[in-house]
N, CA, C and O of each residue as an XYZ file, in Angstrom:
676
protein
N       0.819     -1.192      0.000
C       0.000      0.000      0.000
C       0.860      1.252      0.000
O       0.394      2.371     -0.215
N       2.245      0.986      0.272
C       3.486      2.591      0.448
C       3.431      3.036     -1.002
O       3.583      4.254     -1.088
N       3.283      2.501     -2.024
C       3.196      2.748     -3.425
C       2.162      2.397     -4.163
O       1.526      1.344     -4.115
N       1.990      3.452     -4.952
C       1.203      3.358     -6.456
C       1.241      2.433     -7.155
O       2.317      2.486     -7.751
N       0.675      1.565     -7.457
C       0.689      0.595     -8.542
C       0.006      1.111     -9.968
O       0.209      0.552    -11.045
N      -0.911      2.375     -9.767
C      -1.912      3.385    -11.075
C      -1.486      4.096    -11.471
O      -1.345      5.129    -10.816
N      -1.122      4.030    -12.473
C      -0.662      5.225    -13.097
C      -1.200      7.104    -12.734
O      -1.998      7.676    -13.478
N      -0.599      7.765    -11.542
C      -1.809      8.546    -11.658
C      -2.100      9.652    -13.000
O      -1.411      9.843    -14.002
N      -3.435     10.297    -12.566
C      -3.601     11.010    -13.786
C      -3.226     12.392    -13.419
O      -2.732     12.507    -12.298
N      -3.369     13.582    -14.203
C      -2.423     15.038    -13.904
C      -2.801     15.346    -13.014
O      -2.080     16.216    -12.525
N      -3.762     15.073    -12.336
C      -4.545     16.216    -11.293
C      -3.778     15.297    -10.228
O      -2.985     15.857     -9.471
N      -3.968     13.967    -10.134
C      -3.269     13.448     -8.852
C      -1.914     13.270     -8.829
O      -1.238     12.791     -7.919
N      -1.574     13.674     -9.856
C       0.547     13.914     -9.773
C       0.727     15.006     -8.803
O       1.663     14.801     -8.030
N       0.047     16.184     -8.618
C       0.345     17.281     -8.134
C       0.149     16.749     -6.634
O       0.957     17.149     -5.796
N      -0.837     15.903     -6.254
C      -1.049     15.285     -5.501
C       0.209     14.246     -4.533
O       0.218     14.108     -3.310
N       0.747     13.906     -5.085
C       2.026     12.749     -4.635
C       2.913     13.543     -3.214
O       3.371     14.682     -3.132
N       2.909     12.532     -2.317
C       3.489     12.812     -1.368
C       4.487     11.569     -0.959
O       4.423     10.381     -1.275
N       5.392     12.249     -0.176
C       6.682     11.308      0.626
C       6.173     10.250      1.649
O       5.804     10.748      2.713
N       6.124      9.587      1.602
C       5.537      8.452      3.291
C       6.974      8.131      3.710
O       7.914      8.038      2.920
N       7.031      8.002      4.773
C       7.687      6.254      5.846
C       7.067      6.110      6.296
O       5.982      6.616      6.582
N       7.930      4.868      6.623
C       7.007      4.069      8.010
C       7.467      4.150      9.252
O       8.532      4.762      9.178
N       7.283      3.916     10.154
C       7.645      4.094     11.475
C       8.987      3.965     11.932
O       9.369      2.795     11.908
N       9.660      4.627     12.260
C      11.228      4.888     12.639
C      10.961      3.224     13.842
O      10.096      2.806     14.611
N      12.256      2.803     13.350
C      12.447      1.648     14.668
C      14.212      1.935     14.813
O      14.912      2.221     13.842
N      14.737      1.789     16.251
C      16.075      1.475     16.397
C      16.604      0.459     16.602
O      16.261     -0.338     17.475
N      17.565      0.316     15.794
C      18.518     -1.409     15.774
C      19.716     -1.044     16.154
O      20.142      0.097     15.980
N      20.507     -2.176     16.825
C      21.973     -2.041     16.959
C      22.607     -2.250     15.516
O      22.225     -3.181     14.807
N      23.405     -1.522     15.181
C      24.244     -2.062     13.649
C      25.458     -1.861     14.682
O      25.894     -1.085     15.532
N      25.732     -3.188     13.982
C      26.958     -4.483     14.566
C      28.332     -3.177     13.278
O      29.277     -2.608     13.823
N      28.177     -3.081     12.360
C      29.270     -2.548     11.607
C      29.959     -1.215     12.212
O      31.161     -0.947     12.213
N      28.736     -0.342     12.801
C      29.142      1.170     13.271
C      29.426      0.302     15.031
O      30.497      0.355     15.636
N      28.469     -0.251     15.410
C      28.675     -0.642     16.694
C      27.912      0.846     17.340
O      28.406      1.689     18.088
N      27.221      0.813     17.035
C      26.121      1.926     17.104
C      24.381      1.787     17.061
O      23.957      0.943     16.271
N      23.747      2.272     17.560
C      22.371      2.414     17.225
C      22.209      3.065     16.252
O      23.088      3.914     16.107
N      21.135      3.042     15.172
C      20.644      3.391     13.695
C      19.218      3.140     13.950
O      18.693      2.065     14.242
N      18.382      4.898     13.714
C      16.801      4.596     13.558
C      16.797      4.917     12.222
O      17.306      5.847     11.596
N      15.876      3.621     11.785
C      15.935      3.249     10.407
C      14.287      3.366      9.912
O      13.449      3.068     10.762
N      13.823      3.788      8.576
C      12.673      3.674      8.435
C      12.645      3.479      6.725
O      13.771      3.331      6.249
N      11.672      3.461      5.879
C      11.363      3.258      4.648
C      10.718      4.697      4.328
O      10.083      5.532      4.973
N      11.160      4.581      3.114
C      10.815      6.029      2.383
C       9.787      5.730      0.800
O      10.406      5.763     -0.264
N       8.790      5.552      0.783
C       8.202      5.806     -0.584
C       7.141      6.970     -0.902
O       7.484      8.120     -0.631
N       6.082      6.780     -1.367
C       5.438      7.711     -2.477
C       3.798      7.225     -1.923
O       3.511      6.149     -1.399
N       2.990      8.224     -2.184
C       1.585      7.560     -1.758
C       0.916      9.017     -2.776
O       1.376     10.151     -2.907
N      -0.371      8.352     -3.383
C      -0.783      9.312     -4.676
C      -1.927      8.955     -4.322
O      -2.196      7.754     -4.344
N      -2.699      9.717     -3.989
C      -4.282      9.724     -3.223
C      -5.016      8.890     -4.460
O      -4.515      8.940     -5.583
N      -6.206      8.132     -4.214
C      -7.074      7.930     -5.138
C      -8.380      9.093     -5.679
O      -9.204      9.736     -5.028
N      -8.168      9.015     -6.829
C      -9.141     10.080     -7.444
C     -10.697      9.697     -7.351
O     -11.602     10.391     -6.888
N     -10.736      9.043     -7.637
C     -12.285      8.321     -7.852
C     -12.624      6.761     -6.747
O     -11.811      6.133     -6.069
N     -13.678      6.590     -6.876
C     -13.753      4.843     -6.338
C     -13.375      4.224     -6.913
O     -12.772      3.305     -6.360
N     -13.420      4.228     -8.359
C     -12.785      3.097     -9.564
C     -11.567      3.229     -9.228
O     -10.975      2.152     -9.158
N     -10.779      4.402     -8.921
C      -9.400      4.026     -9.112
C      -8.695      3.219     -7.391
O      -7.576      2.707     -7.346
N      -9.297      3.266     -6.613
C      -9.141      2.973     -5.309
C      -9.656      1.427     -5.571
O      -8.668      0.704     -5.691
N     -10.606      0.861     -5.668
C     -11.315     -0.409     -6.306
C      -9.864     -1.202     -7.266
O      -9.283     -2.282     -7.162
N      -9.759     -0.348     -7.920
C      -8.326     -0.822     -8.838
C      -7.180     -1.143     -8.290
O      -6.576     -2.201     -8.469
N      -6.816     -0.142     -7.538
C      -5.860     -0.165     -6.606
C      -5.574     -1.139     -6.202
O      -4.465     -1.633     -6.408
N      -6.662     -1.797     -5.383
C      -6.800     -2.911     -4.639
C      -7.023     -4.573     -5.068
O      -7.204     -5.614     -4.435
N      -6.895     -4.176     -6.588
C      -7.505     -5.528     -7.366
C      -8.322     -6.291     -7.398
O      -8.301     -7.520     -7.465
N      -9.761     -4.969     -7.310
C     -11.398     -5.464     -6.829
C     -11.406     -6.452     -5.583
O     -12.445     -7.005     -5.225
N     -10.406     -6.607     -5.059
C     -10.419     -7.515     -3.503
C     -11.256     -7.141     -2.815
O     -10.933     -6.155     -2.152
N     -12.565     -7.625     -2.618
C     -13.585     -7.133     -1.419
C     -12.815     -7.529      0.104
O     -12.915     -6.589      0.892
N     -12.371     -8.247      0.441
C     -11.529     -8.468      1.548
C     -10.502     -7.317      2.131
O     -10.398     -6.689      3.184
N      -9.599     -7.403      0.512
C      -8.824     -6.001      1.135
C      -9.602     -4.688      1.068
O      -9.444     -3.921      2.019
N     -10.302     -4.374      0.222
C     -10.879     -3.206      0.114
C     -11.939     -2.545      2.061
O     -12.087     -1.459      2.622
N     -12.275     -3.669      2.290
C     -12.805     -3.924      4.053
C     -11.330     -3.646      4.467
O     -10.972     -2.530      4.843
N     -10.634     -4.535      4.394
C      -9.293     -4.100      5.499
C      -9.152     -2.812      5.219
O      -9.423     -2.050      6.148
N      -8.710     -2.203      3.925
C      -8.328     -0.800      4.172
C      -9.132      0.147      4.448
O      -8.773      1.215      4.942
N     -10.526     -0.211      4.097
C     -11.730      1.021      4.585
C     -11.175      0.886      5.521
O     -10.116      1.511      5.575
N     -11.521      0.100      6.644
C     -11.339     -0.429      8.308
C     -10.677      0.555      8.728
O     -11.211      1.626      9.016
N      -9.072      0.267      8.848
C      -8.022      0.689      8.685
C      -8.159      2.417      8.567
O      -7.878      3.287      9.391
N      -8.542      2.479      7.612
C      -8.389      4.208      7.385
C      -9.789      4.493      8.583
O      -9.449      5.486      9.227
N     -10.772      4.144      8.941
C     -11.790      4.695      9.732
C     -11.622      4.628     10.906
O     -12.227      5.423     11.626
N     -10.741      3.649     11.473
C      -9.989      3.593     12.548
C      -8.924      4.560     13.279
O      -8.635      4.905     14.425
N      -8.577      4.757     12.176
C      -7.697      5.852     12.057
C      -8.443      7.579     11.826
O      -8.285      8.472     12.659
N      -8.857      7.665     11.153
C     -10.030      8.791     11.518
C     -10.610      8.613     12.757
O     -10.348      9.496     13.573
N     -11.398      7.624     13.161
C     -11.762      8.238     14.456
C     -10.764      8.222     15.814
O     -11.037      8.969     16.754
N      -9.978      7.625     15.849
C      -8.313      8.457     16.831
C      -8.124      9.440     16.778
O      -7.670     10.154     17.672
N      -8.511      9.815     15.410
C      -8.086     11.674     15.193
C      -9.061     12.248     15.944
O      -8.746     13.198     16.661
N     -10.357     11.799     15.919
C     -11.654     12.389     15.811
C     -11.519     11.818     17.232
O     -12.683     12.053     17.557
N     -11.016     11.278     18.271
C     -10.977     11.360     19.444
C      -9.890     12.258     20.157
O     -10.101     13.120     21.009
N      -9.029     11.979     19.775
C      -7.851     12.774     20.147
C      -8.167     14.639     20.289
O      -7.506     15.433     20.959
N      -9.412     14.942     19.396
C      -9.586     16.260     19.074
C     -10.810     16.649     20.262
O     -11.126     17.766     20.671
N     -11.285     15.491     20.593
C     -12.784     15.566     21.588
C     -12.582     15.976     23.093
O     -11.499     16.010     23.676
N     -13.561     16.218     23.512
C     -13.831     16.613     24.850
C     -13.592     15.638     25.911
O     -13.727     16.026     27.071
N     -13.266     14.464     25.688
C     -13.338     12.981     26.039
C     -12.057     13.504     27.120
O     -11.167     14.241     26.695
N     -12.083     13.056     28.480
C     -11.061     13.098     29.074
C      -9.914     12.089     28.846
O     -10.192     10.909     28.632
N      -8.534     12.549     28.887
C      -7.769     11.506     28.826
C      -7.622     10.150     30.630
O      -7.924     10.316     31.812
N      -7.067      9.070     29.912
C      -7.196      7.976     30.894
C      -6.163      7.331     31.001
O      -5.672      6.957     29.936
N      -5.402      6.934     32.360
C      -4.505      6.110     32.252
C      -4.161      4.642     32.494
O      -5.082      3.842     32.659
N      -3.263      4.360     32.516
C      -3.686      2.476     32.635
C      -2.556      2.034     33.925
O      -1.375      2.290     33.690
N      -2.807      1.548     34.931
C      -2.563      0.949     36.328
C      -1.348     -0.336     35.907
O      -1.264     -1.038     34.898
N      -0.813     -0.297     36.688
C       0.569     -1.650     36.575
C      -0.980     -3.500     36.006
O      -1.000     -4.537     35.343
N      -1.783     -2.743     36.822
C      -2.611     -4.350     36.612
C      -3.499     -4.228     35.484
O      -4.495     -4.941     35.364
N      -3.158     -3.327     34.641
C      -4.371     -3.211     33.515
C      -5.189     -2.168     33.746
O      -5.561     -1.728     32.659
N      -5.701     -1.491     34.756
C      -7.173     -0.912     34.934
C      -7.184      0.141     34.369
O      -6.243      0.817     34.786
N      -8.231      1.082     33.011
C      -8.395      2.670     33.159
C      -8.506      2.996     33.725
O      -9.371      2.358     34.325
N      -8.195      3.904     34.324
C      -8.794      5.127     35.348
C      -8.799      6.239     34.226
O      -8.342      6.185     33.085
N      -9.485      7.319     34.920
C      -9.211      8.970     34.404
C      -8.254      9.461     34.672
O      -7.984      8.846     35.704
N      -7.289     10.311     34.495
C      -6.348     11.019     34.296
C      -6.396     12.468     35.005
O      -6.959     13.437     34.495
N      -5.696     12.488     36.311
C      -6.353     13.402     37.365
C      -5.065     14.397     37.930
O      -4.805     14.849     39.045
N      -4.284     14.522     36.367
C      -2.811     15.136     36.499
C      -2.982     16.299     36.017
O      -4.071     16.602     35.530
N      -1.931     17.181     36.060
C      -1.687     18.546     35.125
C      -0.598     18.186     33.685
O       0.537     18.654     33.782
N      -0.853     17.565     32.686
C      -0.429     17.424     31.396
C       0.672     18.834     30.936
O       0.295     20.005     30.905
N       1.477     18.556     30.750
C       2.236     19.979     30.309
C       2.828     19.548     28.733
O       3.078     18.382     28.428
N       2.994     20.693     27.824
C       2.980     20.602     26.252
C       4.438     19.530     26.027
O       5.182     19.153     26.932
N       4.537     19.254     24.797
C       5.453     18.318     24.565
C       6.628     18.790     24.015
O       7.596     18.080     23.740
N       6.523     20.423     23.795
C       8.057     21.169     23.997
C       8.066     21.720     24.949
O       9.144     22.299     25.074
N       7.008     21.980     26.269
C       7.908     21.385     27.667
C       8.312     20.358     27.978
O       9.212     20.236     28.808
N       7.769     19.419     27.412
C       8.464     18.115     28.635
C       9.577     17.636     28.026
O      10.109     16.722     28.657
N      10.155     17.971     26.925
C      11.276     18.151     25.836
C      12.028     18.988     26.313
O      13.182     18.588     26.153
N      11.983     20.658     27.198
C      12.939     21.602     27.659
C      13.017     20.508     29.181
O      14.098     19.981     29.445
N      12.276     20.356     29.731
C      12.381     19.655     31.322
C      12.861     18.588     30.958
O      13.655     18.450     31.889
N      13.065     17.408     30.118
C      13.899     16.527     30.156
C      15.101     16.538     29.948
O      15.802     15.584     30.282
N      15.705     17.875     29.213
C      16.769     18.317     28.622
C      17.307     19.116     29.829
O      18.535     19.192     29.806
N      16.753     19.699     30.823
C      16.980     20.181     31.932
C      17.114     19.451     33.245
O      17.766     19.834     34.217
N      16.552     18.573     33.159
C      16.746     17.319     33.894
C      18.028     16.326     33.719
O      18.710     15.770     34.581
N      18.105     16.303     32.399
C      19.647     15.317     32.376
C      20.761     16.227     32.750
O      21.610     15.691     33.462
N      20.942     17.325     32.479
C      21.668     18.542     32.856
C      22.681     18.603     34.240
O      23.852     18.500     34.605
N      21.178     18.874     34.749
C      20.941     18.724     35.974
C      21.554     17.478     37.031
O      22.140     17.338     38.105
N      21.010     16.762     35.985
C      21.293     15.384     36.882
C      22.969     14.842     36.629
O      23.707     14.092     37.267
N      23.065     15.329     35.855
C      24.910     15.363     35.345
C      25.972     16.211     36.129
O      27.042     15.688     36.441
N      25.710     17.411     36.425
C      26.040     18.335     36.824
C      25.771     18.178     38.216
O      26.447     19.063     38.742
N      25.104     17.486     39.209
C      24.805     17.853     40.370
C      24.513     16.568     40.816
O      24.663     16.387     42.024
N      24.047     15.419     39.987
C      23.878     14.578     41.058
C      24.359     13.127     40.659
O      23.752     12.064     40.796
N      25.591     13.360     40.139
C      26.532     12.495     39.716
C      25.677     10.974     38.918
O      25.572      9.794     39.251
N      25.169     11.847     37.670
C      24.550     11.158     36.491
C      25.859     10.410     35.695
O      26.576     10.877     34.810
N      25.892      9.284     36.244
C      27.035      8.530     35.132
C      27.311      8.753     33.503
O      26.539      8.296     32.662
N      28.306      9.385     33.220
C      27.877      9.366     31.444
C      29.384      8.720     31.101
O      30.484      9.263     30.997
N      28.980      7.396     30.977
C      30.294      6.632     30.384
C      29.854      6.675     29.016
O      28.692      6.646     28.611
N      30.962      6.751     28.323
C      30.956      6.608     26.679
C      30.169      5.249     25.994
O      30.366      4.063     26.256
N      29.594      5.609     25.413
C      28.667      4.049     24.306
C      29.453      2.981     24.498
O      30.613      3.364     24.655
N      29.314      1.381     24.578
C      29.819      0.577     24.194
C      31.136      0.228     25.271
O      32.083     -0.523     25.041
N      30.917      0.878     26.280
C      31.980      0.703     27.796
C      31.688     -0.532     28.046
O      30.461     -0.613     27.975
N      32.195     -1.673     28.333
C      31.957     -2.950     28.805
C      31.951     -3.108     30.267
O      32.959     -3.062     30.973
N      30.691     -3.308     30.691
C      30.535     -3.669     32.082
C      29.585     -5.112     32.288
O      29.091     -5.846     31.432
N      29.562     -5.163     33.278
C      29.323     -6.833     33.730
C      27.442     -6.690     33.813
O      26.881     -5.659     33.442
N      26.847     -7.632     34.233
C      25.484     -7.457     34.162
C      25.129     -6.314     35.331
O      24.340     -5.374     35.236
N      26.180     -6.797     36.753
C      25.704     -6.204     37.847
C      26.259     -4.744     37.788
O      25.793     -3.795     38.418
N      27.227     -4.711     37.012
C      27.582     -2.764     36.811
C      26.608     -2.450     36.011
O      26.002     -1.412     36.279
N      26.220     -3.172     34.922
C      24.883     -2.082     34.121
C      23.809     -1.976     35.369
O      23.528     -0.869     35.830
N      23.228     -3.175     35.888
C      22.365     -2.887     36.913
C      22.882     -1.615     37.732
O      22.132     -0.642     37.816
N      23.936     -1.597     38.238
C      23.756     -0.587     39.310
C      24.395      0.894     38.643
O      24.720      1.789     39.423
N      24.524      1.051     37.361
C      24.996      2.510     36.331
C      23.654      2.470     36.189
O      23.410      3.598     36.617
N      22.177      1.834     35.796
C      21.234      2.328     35.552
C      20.516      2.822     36.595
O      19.830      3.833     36.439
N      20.594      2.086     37.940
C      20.360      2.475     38.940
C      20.715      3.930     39.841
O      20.137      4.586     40.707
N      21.982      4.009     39.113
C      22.526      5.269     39.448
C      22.058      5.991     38.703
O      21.457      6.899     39.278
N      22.027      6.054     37.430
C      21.203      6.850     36.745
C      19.781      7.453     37.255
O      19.517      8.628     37.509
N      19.033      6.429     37.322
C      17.450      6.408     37.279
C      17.584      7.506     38.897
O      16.979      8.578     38.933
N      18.201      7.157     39.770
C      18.534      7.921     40.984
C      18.543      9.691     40.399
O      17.801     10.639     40.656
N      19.583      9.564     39.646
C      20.585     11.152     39.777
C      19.200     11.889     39.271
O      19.019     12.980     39.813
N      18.370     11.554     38.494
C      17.183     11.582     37.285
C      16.430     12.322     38.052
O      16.084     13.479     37.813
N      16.034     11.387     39.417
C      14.781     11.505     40.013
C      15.195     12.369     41.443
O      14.394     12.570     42.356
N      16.910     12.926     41.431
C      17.255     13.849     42.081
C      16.965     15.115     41.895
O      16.584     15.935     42.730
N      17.218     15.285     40.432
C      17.416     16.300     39.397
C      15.850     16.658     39.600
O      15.468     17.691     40.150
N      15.005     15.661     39.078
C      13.160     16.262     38.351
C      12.761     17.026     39.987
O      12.453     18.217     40.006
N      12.809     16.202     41.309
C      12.471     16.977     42.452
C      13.338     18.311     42.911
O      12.955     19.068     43.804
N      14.618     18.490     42.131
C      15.268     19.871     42.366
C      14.654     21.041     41.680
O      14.490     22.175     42.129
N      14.280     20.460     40.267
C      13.492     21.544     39.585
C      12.034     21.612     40.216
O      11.471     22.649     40.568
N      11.681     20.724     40.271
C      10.226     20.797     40.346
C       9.636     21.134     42.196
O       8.463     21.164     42.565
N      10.825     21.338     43.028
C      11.011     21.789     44.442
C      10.915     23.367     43.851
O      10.171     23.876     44.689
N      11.148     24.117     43.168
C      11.306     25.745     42.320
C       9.948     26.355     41.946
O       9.582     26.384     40.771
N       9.225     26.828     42.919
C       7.960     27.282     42.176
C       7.693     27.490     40.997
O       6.916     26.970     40.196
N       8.984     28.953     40.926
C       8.826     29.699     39.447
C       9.096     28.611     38.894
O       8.053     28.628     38.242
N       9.870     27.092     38.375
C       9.805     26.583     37.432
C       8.445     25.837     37.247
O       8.116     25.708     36.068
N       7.554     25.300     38.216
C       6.343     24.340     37.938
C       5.661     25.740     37.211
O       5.067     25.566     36.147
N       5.729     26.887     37.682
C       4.689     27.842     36.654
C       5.574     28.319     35.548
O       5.092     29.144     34.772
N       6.383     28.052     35.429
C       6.846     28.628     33.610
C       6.683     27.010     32.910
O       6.868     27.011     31.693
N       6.398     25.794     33.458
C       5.781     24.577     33.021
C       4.451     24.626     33.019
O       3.959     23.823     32.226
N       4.028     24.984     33.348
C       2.785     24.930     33.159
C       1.870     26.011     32.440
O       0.650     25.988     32.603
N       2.431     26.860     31.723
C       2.542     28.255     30.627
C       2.299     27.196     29.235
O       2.281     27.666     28.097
């Protein structure tokens, strides 16, 4: 479905857009590095039903999957945009409602960036170089130290009045 198989016609050339697919990260063994990797093609809207019908190679099966699919996807949007409170989910499964103060996602992007900072600078955030060889029980206790310096750092800022209200702006 990332590509056209129809020739499109002029009006839907102007139409043609870039897709990927979902960024995933892998170790590559060659760099000895992490690489987020994704696919890059072309997607050319359908003009008509015939040409969408075509598309699909009159498959009533697929033609259901992809209606599906796309209406599914519309209404996420069409929830995501609603009055509907957001809900969260419990270590055992359960919804509940969501009974927090939510802050934007280029704050919690400046506060995480302020937080590692922080936690580097003051509360002895381990930053060994990529690919340091340690034993199972040193990663256990470097993440541990980590997850610590982290949760030193978020209660130093968030102990700062003025910072919970320029977060919450």
């Amino acid at each position: 479905m990332a590509t056209n198989t129809v020739t499109p016609n002029a009006n839907q050339a102007s139409n043609i857009k870039e897709i990927r697919t979902r960024v995933k990260s892998v170790f590559d063994l060659d760099s000895k590095d992490y690489a987020s990797l994704f696919k890059v093609g072309s997607f050319t809207p359908v003009g008509t039903m015939e040409d969408f019908v075509s598309r699909l190679g009159n498959d009533s099966a697929l033609i259901l999957q992809v209606v599906n699919e796309g209406l599914e996807e519309y209404a996420k949007r069409q929830l995501e945009n609603s009055d509907i409170p957001y809900s969260t989910e419990t270590e055992d499964g359960k919804i509940e409602a969501f009974s927090g103060t939510p802050i934007s996602e280029e704050k919690s992007a400046q506060l995480s960036a302020t937080v590692l900072n922080i936690a580097k600078m003051m509360f002895g955030f381990p930053d060994l170089p990529r690919g340091t060889k340690m034993t199972a029980e040193e990663q256990k206790a470097n993440r541990e130290k980590k997850s610590a310096a982290k949760q030193a750092a978020i209660d130093f800022v968030l102990s700062n009045p003025a910072a919970v209200e320029a977060l919450r702006k």
